[in-house]
C-alpha atoms as an extended CHARMM CRD file, in Angstrom:
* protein
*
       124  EXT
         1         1  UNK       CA             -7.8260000000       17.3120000000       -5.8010000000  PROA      1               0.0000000000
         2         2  UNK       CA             -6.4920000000       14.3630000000       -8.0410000000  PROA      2               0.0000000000
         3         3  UNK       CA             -8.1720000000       13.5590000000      -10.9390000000  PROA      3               0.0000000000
         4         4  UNK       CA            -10.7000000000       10.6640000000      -10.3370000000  PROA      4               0.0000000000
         5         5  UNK       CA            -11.4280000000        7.4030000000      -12.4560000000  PROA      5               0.0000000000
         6         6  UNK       CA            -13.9010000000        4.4890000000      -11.8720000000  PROA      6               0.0000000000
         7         7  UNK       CA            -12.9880000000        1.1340000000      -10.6720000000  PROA      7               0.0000000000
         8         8  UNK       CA            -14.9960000000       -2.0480000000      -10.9110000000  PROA      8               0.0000000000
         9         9  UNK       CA            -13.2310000000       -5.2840000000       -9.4760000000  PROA      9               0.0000000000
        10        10  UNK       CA            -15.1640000000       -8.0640000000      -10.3900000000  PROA      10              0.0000000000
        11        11  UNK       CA            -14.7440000000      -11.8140000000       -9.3510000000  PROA      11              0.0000000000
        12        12  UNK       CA            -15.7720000000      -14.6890000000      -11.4460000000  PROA      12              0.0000000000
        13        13  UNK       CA            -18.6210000000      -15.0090000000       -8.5080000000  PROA      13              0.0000000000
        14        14  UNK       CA            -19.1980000000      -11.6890000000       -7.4710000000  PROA      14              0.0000000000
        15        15  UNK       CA            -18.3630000000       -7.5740000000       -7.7360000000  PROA      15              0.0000000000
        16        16  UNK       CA            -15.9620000000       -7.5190000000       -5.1340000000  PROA      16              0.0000000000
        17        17  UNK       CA            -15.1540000000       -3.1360000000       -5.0750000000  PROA      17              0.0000000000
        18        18  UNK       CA            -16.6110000000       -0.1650000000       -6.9350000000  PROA      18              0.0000000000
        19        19  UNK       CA            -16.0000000000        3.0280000000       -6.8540000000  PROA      19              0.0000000000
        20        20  UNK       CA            -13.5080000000        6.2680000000       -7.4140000000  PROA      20              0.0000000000
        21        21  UNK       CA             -9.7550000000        6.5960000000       -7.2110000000  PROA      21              0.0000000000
        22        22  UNK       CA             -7.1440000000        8.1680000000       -7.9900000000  PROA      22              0.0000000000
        23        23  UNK       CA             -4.1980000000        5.2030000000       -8.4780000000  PROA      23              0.0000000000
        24        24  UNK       CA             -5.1350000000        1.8300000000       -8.9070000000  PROA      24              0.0000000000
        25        25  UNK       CA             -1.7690000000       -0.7450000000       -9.4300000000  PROA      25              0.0000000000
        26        26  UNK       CA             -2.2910000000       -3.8550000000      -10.2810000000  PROA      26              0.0000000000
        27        27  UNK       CA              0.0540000000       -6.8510000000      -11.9250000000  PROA      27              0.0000000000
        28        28  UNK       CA              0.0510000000       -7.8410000000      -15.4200000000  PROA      28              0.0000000000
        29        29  UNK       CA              2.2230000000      -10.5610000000      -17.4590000000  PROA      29              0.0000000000
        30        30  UNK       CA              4.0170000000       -7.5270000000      -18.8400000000  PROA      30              0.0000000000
        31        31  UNK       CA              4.5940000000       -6.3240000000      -15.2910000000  PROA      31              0.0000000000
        32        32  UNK       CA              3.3060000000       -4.2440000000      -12.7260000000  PROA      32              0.0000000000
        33        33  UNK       CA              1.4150000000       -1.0720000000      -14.1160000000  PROA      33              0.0000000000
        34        34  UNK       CA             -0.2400000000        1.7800000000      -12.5260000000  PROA      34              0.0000000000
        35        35  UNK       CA             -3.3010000000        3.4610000000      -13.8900000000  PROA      35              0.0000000000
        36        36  UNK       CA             -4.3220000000        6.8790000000      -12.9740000000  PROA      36              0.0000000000
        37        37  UNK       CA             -7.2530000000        9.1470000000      -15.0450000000  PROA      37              0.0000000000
        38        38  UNK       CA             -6.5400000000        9.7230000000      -18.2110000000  PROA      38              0.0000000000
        39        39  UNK       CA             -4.3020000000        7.0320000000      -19.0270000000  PROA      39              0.0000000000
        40        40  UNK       CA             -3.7460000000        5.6610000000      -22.4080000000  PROA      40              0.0000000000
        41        41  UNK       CA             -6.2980000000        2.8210000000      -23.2390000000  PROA      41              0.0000000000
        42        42  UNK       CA             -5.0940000000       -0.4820000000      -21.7860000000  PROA      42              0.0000000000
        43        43  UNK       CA             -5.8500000000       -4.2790000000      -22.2870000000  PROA      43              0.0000000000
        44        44  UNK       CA             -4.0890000000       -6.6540000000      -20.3230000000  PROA      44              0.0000000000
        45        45  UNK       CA             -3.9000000000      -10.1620000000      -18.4960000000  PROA      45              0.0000000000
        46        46  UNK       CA             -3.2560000000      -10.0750000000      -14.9100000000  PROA      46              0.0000000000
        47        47  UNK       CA             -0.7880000000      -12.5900000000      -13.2830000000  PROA      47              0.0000000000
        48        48  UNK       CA             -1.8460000000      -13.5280000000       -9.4710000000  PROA      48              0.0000000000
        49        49  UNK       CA             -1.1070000000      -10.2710000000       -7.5660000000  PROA      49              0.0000000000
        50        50  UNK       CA             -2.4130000000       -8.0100000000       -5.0570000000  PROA      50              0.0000000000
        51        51  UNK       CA             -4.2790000000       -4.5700000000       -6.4650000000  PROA      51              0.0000000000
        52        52  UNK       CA             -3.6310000000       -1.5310000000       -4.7700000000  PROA      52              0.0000000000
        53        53  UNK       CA             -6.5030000000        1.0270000000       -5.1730000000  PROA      53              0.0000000000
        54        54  UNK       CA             -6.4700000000        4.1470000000       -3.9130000000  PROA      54              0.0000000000
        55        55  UNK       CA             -9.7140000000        6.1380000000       -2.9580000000  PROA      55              0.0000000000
        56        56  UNK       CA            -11.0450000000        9.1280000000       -4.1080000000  PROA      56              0.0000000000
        57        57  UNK       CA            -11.1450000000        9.2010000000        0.1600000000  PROA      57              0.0000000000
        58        58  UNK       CA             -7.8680000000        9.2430000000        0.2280000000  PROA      58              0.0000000000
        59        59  UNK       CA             -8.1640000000        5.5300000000        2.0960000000  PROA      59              0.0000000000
        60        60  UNK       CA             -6.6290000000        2.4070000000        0.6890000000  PROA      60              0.0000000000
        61        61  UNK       CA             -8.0920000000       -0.9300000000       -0.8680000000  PROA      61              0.0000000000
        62        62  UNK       CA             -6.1980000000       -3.8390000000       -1.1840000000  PROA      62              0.0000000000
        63        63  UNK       CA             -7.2640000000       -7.3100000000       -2.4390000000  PROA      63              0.0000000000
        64        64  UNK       CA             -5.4250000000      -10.3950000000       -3.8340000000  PROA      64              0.0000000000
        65        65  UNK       CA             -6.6510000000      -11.7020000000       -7.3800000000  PROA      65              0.0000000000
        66        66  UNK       CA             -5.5130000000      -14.2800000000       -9.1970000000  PROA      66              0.0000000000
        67        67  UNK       CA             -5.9150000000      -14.0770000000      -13.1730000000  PROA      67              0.0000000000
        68        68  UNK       CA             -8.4640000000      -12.5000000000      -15.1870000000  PROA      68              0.0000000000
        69        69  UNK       CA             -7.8800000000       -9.1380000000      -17.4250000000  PROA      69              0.0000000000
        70        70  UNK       CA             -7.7080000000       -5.4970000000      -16.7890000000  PROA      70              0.0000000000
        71        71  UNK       CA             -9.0240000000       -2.8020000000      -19.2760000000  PROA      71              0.0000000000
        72        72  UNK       CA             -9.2160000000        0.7320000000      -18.9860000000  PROA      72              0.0000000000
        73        73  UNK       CA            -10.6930000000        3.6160000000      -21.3940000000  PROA      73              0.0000000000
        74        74  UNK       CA            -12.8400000000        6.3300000000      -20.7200000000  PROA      74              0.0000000000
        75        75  UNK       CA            -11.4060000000        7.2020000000      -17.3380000000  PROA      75              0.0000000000
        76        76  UNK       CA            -13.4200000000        3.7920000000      -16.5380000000  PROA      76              0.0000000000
        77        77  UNK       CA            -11.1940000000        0.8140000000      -15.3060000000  PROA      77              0.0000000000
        78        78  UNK       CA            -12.0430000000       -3.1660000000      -15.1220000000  PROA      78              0.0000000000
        79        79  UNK       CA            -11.2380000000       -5.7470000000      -13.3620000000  PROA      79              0.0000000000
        80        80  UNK       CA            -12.4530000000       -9.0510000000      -14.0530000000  PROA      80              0.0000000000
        81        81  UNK       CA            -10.5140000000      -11.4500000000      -12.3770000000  PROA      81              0.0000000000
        82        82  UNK       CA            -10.7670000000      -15.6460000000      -11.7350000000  PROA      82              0.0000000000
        83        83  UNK       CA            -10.6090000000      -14.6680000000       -7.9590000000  PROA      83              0.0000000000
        84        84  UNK       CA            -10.5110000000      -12.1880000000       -6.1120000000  PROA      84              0.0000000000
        85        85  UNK       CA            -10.9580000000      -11.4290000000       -2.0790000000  PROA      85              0.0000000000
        86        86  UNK       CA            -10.4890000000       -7.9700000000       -0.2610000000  PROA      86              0.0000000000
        87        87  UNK       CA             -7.6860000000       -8.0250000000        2.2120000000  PROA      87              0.0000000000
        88        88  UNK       CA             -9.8850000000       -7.5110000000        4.9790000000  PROA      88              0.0000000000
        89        89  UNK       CA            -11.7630000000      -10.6510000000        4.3360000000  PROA      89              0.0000000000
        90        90  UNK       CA             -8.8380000000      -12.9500000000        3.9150000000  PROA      90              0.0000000000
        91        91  UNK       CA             -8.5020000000      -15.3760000000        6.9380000000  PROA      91              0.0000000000
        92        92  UNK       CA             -4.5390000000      -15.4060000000        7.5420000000  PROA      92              0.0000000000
        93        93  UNK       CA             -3.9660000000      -18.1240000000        9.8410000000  PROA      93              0.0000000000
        94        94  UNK       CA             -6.0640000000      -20.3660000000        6.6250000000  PROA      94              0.0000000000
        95        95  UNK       CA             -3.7340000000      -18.6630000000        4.3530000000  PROA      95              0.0000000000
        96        96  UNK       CA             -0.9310000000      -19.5130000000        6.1940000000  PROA      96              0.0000000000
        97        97  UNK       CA             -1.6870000000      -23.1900000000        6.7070000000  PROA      97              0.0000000000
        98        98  UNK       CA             -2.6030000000      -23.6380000000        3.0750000000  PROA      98              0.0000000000
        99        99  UNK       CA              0.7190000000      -21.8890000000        2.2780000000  PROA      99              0.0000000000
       100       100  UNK       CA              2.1630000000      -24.8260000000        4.4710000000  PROA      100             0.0000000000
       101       101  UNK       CA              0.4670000000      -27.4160000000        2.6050000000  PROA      101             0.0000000000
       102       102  UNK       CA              0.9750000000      -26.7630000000       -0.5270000000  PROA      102             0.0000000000
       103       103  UNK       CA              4.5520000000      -26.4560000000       -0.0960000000  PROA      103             0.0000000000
       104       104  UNK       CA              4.8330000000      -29.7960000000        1.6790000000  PROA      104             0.0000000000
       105       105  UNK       CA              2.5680000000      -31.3490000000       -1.5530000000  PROA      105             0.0000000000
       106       106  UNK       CA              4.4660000000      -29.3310000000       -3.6720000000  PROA      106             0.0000000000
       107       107  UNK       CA              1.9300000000      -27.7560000000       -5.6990000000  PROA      107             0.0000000000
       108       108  UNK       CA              3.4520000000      -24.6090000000       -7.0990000000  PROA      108             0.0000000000
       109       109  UNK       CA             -0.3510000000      -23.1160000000       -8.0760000000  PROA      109             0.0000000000
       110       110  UNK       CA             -1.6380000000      -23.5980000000       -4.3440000000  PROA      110             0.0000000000
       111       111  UNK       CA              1.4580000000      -21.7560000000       -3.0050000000  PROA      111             0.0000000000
       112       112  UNK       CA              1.0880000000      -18.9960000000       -5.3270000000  PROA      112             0.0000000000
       113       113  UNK       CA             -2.1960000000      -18.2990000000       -4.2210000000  PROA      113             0.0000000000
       114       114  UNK       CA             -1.6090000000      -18.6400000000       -0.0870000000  PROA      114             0.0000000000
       115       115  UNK       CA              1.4340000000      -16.5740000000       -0.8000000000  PROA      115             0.0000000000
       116       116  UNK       CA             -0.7700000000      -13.7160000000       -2.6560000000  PROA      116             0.0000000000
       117       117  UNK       CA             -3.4970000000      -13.0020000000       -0.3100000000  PROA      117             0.0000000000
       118       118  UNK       CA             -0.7330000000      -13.3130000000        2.4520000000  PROA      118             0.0000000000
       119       119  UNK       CA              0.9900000000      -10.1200000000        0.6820000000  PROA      119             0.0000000000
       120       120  UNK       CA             -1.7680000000       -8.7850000000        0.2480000000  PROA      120             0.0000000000
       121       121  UNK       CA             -2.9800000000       -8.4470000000        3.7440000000  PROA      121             0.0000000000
       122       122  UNK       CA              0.3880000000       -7.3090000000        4.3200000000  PROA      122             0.0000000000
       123       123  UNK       CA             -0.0340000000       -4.5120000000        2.1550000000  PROA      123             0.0000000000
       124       124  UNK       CA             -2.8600000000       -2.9840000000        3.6720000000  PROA      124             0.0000000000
């Protein structure tokens, strides 16, 4: 059995997963990192990204967040993002049609996030 550490992911409006896992990978401004138990202590900034998590369960959890900060210590690992939404609960057609828009208004920060939760519902 892997070794097991606790994950909160945390929107600015809600907690969005809890629970145990054994890999949890997640993007940062100094790149993409993976955190397992008993990794180093850790303070970052996360860039818009999907998270990977993987259960204690051996299932997968994957969500799209955009900004916030990750810390871990204590085998105990945070979350706290601006936004965040579970793959499973991302519409894709509405993701898909705000990717259109924003890319015929040009507004980089609107395609970045229809493009996010798109990948990340491809991921899981």
């Amino acid at each position: 059995m892997a070794a097991e550490l606790h994950v909160e992911l945390v929107a600015a409006d809600r907690s969005v997963w809890s629970g145990e896992a054994t890999l949890v990978v997640a993007r940062t401004t100094s790149g993409d990192i993976g955190v397992m138990a008993g990794h180093q202590p850790l303070l970052g900034v996360l860039e818009s990204g999907p998270v990977t998590i993987r259960t204690s369960e051996g299932g997968t959890v994957v969500a799209a967040v955009h900004g916030g900060f990750i810390s871990f210590a204590d085998n105990k690992l945070s979350l706290l993002a601006e936004i965040a939404e579970l793959a499973d609960e991302i519409d894709v057609q509405r993701a898909e049609r705000a990717l259109d828009r924003a890319k015929s208004d040009t507004d980089a920060a609107a395609g970045r996030r229809a493009d996010v939760r798109l990948r990340a519902v491809a991921g899981h």
